[in-house]
C-alpha positions in Angstrom: -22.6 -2.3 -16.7 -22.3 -0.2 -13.3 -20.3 -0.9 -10.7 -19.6 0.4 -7.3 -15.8 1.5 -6.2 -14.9 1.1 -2.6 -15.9 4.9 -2.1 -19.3 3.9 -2.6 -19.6 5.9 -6.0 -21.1 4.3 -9.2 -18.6 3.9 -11.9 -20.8 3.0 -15.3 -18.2 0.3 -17.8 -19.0 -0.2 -21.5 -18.9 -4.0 -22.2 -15.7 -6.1 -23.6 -12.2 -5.1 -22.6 -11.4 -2.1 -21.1 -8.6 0.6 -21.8 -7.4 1.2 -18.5 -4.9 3.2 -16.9 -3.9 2.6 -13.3 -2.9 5.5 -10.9 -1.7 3.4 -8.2 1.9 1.0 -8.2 0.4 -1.7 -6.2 -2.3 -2.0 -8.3 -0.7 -1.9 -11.4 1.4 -4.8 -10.1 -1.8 -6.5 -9.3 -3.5 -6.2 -12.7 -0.3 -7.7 -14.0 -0.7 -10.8 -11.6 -4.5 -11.2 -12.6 -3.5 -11.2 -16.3 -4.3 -8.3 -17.4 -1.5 -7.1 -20.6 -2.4 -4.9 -23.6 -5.8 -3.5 -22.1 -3.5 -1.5 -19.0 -2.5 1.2 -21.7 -1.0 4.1 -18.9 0.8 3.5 -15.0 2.4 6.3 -13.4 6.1 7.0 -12.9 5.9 5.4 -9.5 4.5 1.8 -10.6 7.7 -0.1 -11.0 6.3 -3.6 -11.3 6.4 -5.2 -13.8 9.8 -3.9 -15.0 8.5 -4.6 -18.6 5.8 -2.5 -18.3 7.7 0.7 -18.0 8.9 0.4 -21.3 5.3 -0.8 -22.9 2.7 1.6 -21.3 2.7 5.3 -21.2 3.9 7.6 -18.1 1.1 9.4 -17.1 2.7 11.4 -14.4 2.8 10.9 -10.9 0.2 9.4 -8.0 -0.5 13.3 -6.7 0.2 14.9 -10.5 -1.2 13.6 -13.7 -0.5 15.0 -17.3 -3.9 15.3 -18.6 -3.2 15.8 -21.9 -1.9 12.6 -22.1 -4.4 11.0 -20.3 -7.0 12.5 -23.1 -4.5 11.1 -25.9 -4.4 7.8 -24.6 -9.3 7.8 -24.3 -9.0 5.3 -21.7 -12.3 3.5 -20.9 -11.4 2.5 -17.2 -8.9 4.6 -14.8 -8.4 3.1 -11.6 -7.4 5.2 -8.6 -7.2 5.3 -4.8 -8.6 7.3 -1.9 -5.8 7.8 -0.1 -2.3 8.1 -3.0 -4.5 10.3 -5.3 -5.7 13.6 -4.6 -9.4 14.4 -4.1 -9.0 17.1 -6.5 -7.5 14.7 -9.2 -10.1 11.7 -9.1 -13.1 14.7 -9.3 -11.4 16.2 -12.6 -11.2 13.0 -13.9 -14.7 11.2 -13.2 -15.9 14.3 -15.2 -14.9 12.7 -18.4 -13.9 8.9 -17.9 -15.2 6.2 -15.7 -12.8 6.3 -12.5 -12.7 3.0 -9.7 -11.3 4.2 -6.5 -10.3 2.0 -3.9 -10.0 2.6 -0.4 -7.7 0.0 1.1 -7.0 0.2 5.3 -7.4 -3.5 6.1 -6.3 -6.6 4.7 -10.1 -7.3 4.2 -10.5 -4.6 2.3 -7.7 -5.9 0.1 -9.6 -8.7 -0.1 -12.3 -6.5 -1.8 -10.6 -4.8 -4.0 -8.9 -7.6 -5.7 -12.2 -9.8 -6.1 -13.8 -6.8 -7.4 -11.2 -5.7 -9.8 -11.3 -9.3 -11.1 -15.0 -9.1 -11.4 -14.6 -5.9 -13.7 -12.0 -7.5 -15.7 -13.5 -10.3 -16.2 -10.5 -12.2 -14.2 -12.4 -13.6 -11.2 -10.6 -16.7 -11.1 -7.4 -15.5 -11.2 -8.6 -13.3 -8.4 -10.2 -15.7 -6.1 -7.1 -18.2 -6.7 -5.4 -14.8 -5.9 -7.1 -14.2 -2.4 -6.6 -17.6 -1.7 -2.9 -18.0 -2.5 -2.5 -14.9 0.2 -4.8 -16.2 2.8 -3.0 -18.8 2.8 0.7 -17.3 3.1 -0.9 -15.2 6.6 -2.3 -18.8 7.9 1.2 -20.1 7.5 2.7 -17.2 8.9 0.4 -16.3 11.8 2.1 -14.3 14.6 -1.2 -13.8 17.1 0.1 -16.1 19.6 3.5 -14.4 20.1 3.8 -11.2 22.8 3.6 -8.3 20.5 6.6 -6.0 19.8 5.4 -2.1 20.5 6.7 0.0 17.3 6.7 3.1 16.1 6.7 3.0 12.6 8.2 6.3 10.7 6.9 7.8 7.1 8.5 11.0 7.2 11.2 13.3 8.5 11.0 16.7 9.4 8.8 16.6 10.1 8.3 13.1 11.5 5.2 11.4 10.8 3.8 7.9 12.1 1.4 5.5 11.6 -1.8 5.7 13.6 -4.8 3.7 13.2 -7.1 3.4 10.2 -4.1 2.4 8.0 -3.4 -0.3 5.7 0.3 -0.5 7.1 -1.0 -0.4 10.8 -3.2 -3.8 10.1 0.3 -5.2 8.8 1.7 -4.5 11.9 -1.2 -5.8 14.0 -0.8 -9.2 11.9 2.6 -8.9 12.3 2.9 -9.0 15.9 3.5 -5.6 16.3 2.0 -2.9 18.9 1.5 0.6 17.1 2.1 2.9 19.8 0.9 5.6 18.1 -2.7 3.7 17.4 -4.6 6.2 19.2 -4.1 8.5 16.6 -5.7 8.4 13.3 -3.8 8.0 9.8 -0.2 9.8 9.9 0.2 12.0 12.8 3.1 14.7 12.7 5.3 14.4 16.1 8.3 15.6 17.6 11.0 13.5 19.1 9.4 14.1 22.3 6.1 12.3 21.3 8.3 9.2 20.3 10.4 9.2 23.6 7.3 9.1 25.5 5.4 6.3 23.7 8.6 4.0 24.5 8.3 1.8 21.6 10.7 -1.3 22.1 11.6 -0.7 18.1 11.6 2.4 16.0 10.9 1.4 12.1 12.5 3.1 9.7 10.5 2.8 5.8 11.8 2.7 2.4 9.1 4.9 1.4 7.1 7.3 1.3 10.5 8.7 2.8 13.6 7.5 1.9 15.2 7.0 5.5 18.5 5.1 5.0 21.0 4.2 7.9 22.3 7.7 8.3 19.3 8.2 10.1 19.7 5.5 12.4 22.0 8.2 14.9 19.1 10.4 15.5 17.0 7.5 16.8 19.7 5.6 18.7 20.9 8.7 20.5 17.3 9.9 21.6 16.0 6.7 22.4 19.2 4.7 23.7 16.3 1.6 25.0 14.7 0.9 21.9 15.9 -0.7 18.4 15.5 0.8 14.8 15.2 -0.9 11.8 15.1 -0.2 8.3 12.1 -2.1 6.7 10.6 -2.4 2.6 7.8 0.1 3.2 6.4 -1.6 -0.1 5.9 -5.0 2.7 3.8 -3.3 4.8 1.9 -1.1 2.5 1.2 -2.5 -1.1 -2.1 -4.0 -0.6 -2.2 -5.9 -4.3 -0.9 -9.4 -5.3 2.5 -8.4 -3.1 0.5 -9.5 -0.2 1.3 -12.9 -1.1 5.4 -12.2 0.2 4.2 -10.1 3.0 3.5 -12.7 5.6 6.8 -14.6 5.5 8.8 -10.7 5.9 6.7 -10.0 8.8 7.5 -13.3 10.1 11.6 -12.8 9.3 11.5 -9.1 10.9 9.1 -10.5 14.1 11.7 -12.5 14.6 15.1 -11.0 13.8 14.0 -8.2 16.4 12.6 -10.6 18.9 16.1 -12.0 18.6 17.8 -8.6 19.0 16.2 -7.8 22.1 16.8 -10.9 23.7 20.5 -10.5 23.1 
């Protein structure tokens, strides 16, 4: 059966269960939540969910560095990667010799996509559409389009610093989190200077988990180069795993909407 990824390639299955290893952490937590158990045979060093699974499927390296010689050990039937946390480079090697799905995830409607077709593949549809549904419902119960939107810079990266700009998965969390990017007139993750931060005036600077792993020694920096705005630590996993985590996402992004609204009120 042939199937088209999110890339718009062709990815050509062999019918009945798959042997699939999954290159991305949110996605490997999301076949778990659809069901899937024995067929995901290989995760990377990065997918940490479910715990059990570290122990039961084999490390295949990273999201940017693979050990192919395991991958060829392990003759999967179905590897499934992303556009934007694997590398071009990696997903062309690999498509040379096993079918590869890449997603390409930078709205939560594309999430939306990605789960029913993974669940089509899989033959797990149901669990998938009760899936979307569960979520759709958590942003419904959750909405924050009616409150006066935050302006944020949100940070990736230190020296240098990065942001998010538009065209991300993480800046449509913000958007349905009542947040502002002020940095969305720039595409994907921009490297600035402090300067380009102090002028955008952002009422809160967010600090992520991840990719970088800012902590609150790095609050100084922010608070003594932009005394008028707030910073915050946030789970960088809440605003940009786009798999079956979506469903906790909405009540965060409520809690931080508003904890800071609170903050700057005070």
């Amino acid at each position: 059966m042939v199937w088209k990824d999110q890339i718009g390639r062709l990815v050509k299955l062999k019918e009945g269960p798959q042997r699939i290893i999954s290159l991305v952490p949110s996605q490997t937590e999301l076949l778990h939540k659809l069901g899937l158990g024995e067929e995901v045979i290989g995760i990377t060093k990065f997918c940490l969910y479910p715990e059990e699974w570290r122990q039961d499927k084999v490390i295949v390296g990273g999201t940017k560095q693979i050990h192919y010689d395991r991958i060829k050990d392990l003759n999967p039937t179905l590897i499934i990667g992303n556009k934007e946390e694997n590398t071009e480079d990696m997903i062309v090697r690999l498509e040379q010799q096993y079918p590869v799905w890449v997603s390409d995830v930078q709205t939560l409607e594309d999430a939306f996509d990605m789960i029913a077709f993974l669940g089509a593949m899989l033959n797990q549809t149901t669990n998938a559409e009760n899936l979307i549904q569960g979520i759709k419902e958590q942003f419904a119960n959750h909405s924050l389009s009616s409150r006066t939107p935050l302006k944020i810079a949100y940070l990736i990266w230190r020296e240098p610093y990065m942001v998010v700009g538009a065209e991300t998965f993480i800046h449509d969390m913000l958007m349905k989190g009542g947040m502002q990017n002020v940095f969305s007139d720039h595409l994907r993750y921009p490297v600035v200077t402090m300067a380009d931060i102090q002028a955008s005036k952002p009422d809160v600077i967010l600090l992520s988990s991840e990719p970088y792993p800012f902590q609150e020694k790095h609050f100084l920096e922010f608070e003594e180069n932009l005394p008028g705005s707030m910073v915050q630590m946030v789970d960088g996993e809440m605003f940009s795993w786009y798999g079956s985590r979506l469903l906790s996402t909405p009540a965060y992004l409520e809690q931080l909407f508003n904890k800071l609204q609170r903050q700057q009120a005070s």
